[in-house]
N, CA, C and O of each residue as an XYZ file, in Angstrom:
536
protein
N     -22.579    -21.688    -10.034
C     -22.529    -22.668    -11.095
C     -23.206    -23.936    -10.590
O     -22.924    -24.280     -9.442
N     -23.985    -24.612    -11.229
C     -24.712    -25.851    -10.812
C     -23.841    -27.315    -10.938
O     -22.976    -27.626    -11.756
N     -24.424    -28.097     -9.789
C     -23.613    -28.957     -9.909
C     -23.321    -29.827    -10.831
O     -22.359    -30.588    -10.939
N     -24.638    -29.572    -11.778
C     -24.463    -30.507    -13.119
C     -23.517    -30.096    -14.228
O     -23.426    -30.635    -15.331
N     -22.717    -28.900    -13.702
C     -21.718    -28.117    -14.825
C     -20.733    -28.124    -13.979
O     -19.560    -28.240    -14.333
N     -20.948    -28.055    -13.301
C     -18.995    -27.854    -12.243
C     -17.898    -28.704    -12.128
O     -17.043    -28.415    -11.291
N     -17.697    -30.219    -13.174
C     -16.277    -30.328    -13.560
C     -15.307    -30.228    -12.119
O     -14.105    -30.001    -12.254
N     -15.839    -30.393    -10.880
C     -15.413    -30.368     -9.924
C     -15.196    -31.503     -9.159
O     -16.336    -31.818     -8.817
N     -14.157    -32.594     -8.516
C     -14.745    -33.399     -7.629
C     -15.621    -33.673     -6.474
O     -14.864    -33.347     -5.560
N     -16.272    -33.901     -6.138
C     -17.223    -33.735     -4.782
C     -16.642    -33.207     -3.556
O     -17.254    -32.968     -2.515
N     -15.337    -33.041     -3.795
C     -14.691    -33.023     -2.524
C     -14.147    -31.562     -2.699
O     -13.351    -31.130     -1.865
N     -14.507    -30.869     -3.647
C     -13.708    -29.328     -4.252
C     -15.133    -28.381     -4.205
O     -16.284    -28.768     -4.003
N     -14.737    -27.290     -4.410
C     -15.826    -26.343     -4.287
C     -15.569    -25.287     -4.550
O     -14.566    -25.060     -3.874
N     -15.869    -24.162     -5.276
C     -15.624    -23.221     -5.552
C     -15.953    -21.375     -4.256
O     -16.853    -20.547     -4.400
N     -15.363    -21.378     -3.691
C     -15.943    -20.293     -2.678
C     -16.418    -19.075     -3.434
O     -16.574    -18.172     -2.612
N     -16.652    -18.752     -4.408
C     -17.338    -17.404     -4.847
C     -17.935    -17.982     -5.921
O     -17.717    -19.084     -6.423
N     -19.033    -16.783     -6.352
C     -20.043    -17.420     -7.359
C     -20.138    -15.829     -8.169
O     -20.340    -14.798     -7.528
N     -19.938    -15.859     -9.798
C     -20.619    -14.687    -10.278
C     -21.072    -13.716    -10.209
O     -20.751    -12.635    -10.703
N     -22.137    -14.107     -9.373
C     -23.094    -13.437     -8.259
C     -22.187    -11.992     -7.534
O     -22.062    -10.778     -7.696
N     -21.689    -13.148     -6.633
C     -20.847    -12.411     -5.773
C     -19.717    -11.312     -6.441
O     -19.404    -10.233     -5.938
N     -19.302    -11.774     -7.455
C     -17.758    -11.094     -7.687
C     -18.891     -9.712     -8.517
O     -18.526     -8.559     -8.287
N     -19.836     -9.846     -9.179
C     -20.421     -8.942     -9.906
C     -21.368     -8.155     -8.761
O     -22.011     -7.155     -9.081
N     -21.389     -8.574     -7.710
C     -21.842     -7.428     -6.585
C     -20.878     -6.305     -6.092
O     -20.992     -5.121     -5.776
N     -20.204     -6.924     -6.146
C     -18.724     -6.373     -5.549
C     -18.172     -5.427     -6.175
O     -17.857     -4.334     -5.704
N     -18.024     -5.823     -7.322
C     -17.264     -5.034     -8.488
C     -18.179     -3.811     -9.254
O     -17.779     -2.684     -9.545
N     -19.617     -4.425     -9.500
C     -20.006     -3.137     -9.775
C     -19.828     -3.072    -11.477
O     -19.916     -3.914    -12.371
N     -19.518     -1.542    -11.429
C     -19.652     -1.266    -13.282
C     -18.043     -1.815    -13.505
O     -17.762     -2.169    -14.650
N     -16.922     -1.905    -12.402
C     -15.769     -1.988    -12.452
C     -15.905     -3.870    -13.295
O     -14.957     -4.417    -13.858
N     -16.765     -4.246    -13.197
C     -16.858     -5.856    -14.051
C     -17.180     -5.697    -15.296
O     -17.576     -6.687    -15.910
N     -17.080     -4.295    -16.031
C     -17.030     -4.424    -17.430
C     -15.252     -4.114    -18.231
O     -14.582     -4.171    -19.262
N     -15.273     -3.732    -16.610
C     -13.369     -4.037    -17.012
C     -12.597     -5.634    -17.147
O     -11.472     -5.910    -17.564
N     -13.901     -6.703    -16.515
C     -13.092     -7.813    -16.585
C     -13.134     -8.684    -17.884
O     -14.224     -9.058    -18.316
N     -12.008     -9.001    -18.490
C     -12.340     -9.633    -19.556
C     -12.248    -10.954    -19.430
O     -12.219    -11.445    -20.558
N     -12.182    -11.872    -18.489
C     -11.735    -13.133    -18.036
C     -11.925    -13.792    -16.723
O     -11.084    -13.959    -15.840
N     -13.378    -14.193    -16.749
C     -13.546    -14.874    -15.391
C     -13.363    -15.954    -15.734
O     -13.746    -16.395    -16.818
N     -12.601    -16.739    -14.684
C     -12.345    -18.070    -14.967
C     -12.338    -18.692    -13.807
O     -12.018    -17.876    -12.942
N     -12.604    -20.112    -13.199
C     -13.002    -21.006    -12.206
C     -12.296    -21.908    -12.601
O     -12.454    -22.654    -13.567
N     -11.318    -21.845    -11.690
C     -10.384    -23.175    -12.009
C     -10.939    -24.181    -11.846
O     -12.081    -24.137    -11.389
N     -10.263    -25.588    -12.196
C     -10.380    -26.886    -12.242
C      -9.740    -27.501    -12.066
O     -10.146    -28.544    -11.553
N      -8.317    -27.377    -12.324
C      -6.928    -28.179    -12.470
C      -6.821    -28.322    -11.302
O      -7.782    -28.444    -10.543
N      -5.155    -28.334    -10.827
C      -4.281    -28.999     -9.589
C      -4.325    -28.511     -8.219
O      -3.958    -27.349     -8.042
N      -4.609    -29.014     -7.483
C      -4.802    -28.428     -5.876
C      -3.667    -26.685     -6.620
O      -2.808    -26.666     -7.501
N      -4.269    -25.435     -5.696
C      -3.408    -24.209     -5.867
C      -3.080    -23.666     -4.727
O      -3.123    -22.480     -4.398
N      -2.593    -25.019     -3.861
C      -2.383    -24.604     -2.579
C      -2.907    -23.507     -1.768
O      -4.016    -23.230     -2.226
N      -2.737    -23.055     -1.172
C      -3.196    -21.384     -0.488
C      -4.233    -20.362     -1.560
O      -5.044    -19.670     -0.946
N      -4.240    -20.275     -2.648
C      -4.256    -19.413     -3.431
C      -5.888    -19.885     -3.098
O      -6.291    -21.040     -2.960
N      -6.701    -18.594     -3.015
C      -8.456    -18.566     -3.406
C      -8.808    -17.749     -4.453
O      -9.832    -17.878     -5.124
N      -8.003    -16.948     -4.588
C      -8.420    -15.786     -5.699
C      -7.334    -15.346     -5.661
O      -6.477    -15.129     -4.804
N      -7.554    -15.143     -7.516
C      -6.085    -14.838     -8.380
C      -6.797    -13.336     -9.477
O      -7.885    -13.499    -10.029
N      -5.962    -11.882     -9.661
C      -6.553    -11.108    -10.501
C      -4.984    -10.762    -10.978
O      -3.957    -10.773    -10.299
N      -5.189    -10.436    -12.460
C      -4.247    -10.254    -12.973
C      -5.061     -9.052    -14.007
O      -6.221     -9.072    -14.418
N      -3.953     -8.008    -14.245
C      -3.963     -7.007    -15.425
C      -2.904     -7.388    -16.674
O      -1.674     -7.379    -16.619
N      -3.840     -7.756    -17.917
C      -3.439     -7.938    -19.061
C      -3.164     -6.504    -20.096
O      -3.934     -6.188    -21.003
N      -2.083     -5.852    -19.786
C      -1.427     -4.701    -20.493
C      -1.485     -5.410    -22.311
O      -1.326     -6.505    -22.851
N      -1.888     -3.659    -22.817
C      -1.298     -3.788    -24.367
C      -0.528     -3.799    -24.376
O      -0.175     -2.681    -24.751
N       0.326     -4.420    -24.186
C       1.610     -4.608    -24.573
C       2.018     -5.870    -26.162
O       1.467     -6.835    -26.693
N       2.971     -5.263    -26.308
C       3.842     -6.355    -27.717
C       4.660     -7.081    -27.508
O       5.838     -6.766    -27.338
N       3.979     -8.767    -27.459
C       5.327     -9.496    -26.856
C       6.249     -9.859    -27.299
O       7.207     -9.655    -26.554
N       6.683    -10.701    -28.896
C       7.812    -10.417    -29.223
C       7.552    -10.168    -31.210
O       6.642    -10.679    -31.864
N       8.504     -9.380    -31.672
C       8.615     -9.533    -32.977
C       7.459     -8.770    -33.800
O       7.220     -8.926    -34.998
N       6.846     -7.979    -32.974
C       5.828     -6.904    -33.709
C       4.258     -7.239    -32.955
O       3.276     -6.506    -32.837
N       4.554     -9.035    -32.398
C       3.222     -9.230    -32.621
C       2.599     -8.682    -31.198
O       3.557     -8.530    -30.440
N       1.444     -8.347    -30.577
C       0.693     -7.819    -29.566
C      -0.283     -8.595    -29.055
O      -0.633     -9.618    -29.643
N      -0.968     -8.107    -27.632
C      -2.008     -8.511    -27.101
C      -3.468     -8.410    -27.470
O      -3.989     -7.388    -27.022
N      -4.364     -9.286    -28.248
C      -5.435     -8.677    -28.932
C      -5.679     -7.951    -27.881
O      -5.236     -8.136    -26.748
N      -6.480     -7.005    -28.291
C      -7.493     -5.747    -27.792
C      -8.430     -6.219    -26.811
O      -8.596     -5.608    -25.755
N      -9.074     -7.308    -27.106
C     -10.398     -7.764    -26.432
C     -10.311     -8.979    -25.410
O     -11.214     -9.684    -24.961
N      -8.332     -9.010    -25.087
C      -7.942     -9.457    -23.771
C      -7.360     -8.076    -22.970
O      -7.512     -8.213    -21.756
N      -6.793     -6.906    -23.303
C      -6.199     -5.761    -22.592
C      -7.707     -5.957    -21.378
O      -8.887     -5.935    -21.727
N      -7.271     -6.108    -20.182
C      -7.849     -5.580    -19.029
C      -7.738     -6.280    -17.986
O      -6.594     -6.394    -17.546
N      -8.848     -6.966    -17.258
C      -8.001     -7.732    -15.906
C      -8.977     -9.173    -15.828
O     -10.203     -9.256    -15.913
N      -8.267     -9.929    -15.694
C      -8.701    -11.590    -15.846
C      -8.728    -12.110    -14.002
O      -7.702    -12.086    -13.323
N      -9.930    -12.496    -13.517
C      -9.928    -13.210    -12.561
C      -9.841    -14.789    -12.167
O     -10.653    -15.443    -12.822
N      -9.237    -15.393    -11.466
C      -9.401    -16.725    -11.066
C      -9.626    -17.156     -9.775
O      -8.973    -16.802     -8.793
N     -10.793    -18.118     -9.788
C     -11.273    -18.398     -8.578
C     -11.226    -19.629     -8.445
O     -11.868    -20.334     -9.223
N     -10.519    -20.143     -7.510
C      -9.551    -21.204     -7.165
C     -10.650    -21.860     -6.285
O     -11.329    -21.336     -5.403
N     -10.655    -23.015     -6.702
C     -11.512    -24.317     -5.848
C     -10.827    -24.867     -3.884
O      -9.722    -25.317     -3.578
N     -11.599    -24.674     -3.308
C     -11.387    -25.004     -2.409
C     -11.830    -26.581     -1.468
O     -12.800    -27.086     -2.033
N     -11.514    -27.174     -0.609
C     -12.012    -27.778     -0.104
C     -13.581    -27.953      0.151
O     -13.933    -26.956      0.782
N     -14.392    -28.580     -0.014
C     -15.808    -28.337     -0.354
C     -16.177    -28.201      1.097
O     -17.190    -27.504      1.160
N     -15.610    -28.732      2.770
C     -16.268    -28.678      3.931
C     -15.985    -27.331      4.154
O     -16.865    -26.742      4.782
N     -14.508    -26.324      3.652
C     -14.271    -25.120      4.121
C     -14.644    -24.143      2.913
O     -13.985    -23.209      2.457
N     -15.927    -24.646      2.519
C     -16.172    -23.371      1.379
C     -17.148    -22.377      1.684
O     -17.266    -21.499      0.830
N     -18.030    -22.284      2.905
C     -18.682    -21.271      3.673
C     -18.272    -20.533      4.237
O     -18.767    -19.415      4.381
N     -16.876    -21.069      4.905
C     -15.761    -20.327      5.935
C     -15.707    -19.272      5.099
O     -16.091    -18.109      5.220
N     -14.902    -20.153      3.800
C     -13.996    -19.162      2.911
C     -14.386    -18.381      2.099
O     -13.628    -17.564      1.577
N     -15.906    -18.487      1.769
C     -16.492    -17.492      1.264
C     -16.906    -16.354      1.750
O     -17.056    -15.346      1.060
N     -17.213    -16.453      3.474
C     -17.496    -15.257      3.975
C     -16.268    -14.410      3.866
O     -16.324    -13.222      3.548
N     -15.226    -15.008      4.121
C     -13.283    -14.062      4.883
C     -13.600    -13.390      3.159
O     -13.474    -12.181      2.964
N     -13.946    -14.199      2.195
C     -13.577    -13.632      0.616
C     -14.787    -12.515      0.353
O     -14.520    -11.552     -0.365
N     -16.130    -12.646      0.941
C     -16.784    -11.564      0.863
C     -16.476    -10.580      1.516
O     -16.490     -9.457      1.010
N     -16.198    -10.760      2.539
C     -15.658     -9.403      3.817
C     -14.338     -8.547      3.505
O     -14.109     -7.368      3.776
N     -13.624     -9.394      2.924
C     -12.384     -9.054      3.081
C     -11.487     -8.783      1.147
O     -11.160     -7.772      0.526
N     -11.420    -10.084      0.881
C     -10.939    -10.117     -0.581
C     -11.263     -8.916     -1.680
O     -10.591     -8.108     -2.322
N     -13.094     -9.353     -1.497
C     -14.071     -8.671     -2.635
C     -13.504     -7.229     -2.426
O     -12.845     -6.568     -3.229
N     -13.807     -6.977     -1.487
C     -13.350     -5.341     -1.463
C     -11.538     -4.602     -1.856
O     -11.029     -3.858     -2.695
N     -11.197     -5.238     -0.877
C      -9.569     -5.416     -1.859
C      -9.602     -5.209     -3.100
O      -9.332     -4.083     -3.518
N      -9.992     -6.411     -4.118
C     -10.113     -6.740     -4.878
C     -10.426     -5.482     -5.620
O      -9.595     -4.905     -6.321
N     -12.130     -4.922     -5.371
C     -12.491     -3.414     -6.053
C     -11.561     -2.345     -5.755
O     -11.462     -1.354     -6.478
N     -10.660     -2.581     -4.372
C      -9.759     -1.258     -4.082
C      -8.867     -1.810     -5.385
O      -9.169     -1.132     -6.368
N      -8.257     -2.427     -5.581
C      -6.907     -2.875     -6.526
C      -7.295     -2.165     -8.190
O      -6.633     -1.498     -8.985
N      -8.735     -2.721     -8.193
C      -9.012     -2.389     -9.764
C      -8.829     -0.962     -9.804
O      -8.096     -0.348    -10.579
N      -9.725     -0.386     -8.698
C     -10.122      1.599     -8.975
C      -8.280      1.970     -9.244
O      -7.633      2.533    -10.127
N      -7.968      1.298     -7.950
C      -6.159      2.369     -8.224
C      -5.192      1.831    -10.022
O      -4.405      2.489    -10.703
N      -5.663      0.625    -10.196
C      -5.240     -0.039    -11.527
C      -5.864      0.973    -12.582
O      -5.129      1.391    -13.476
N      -6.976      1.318    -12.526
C      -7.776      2.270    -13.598
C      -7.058      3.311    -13.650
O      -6.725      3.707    -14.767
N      -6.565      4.136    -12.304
C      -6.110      4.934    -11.963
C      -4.615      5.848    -12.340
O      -4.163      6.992    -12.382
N      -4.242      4.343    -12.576
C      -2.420      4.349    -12.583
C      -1.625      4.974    -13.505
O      -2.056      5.279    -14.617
N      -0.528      5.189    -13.153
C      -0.311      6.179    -14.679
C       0.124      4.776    -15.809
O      -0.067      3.569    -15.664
N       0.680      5.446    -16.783
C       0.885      4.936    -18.023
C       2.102      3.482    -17.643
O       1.988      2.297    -17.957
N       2.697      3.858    -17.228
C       3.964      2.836    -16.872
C       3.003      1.746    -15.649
O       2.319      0.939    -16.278
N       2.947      1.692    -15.081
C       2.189      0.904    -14.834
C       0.781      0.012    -15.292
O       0.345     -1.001    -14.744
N       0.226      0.742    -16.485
C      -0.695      0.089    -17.263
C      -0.226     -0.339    -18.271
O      -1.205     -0.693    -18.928
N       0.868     -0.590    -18.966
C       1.939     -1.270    -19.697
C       2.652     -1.958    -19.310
O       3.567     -2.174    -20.104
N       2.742     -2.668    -18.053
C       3.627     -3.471    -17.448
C       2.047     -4.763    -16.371
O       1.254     -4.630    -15.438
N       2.468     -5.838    -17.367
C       1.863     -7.222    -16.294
C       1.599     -7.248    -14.848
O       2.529     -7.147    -14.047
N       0.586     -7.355    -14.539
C       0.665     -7.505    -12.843
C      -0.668     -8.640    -12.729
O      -1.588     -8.967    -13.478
N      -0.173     -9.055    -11.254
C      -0.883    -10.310    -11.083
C      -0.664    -10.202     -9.319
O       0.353     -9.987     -8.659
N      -2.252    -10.481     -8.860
C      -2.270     -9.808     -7.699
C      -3.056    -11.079     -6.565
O      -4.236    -10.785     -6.374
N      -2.734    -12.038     -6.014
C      -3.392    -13.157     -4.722
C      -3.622    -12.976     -3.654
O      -2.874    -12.470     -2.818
N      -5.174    -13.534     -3.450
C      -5.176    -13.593     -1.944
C      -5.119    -15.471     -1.375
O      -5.914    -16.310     -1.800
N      -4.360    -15.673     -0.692
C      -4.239    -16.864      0.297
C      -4.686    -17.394      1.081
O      -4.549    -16.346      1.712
N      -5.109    -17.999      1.720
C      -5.951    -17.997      2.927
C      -5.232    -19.300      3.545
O      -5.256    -20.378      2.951
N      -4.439    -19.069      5.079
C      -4.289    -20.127      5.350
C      -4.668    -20.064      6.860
O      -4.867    -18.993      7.433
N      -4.745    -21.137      7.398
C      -5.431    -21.203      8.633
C      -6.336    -19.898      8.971
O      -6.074    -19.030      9.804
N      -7.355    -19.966      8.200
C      -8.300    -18.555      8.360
C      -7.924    -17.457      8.391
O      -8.664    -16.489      8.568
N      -6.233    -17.389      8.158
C      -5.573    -15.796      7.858
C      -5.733    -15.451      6.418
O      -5.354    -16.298      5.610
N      -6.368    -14.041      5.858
C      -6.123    -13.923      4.706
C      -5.056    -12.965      4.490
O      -4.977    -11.980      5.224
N      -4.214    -13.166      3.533
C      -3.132    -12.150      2.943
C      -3.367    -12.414      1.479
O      -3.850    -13.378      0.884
N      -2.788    -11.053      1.014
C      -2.694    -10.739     -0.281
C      -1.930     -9.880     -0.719
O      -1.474     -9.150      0.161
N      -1.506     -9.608     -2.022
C       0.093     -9.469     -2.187
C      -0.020     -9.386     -3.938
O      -0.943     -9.838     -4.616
N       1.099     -8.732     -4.386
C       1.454     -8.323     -5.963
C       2.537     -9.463     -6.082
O       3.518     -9.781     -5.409
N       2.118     -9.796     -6.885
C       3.374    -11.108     -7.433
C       3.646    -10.655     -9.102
O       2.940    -10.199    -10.002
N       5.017    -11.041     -8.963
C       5.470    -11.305    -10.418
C       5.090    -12.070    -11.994
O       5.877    -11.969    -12.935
């Protein structure tokens, strides 16, 4: 994203680019219905956020349109001096995760593709972890 669009402070930076997440992912990025680049409030630890949006019906008949059912990414702004660091640990490491998570999500049986999931990777002192959250 160019700097004349990035809504970013000088001091924030985004560690992945389009580019990248659509190398990675492959044909598996016509499963994503929601890339999004945060902006808002420091997200502490968090660099990348993927979540699966189930058809599901949330209350009283009404449902999830159709043309959100699938998996929404967020790519969390980082410190702008540690955004080379953190882009390599997120190419090496995340991106691929990331494609392992979707294939077994495609994969899954029925009860699990009807039920919300939301999946982070962290990065703190150059450790990355990642993890299924609620």
């Amino acid at each position: 994203m160019s700097a004349r669009n990035r809504r970013l402070p000088r001091h924030r930076a985004w560690p992945l680019t389009t580019t990248d997440i659509d190398e990675c992912l492959g044909p598996f990025m016509a499963r994503v219905t929601d890339l999004r680049f945060l902006t808002g409030q420091d997200s502490g630890t968090i660099v990348l956020g993927a979540a699966w949006i189930p058809p599901i019906a949330r209350n009283y008949g009404r449902g999830t349109h159709s043309d959100m059912v699938g998996f929404r990414m967020d790519v969390h702004p980082v410190d702008a001096a540690e955004r080379a660091a953190t882009r390599a640990v997120l190419r090496a490491h995340a991106l691929p995760q990331l494609h392992e998570w979707i294939a077994r999500a495609i994969d899954a049986d029925e009860t699990w593709r009807l039920t919300p999931h939301q999946h982070y990777w962290r990065l703190t002192d150059g450790h990355l972890t990642h993890r299924d959250e609620a």
